[in-house]
C-alpha positions as CSV (number, residue, x, y, z in Angstrom):
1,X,0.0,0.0,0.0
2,X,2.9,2.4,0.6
3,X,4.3,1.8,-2.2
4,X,1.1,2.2,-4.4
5,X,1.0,-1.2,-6.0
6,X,-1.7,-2.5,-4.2
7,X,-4.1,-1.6,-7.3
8,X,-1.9,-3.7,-9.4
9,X,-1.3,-6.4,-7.1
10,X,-4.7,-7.0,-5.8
11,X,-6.5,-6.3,-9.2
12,X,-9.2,-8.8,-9.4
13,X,-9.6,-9.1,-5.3
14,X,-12.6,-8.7,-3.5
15,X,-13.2,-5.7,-1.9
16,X,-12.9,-7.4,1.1
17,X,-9.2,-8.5,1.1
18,X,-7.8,-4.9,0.6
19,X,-9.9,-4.2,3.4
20,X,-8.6,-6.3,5.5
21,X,-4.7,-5.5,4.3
22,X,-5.8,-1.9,5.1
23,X,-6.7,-2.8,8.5
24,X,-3.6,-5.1,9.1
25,X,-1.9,-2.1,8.4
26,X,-3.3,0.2,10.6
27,X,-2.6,-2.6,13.2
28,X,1.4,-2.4,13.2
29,X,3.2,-1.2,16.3
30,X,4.1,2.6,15.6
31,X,7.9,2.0,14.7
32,X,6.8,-0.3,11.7
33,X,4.1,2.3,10.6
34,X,6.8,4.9,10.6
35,X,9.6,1.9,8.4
36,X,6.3,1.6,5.8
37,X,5.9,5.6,5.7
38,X,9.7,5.9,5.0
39,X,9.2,3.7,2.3
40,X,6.8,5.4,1.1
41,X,8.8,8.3,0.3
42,X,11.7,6.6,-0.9
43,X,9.7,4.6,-3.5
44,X,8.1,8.0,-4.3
45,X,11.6,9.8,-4.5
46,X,13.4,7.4,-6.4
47,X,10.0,7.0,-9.2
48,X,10.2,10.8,-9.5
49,X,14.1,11.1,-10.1
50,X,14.3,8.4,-12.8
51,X,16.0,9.7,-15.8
52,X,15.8,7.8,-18.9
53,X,18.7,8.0,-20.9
């Protein structure tokens, strides 16, 4: 989800099982939340400084 490929990978799923992924999230001890958030932003970072050559 952080990463913004759960469309892709879940494409197909019931609505059901991203809700529950969403909630598993949401679950995670602070620390983990915060590791998922910082990769978040360095997935986002590194998509929007990708040169082509």
């Amino acid at each position: 989800m952080h990463t913004q490929l759960d469309p892709i990978l879940l494409d197909g799923t019931p609505l059901a099982v991203r809700a529950f992924l969403r909630h598993q999230v949401d679950q995670v001890p602070a620390p983990l939340r915060d590791l998922l958030a910082d990769l978040g932003a360095v997935v986002g970072g590194a998509v929007l400084s990708h040169r082509t050559s």
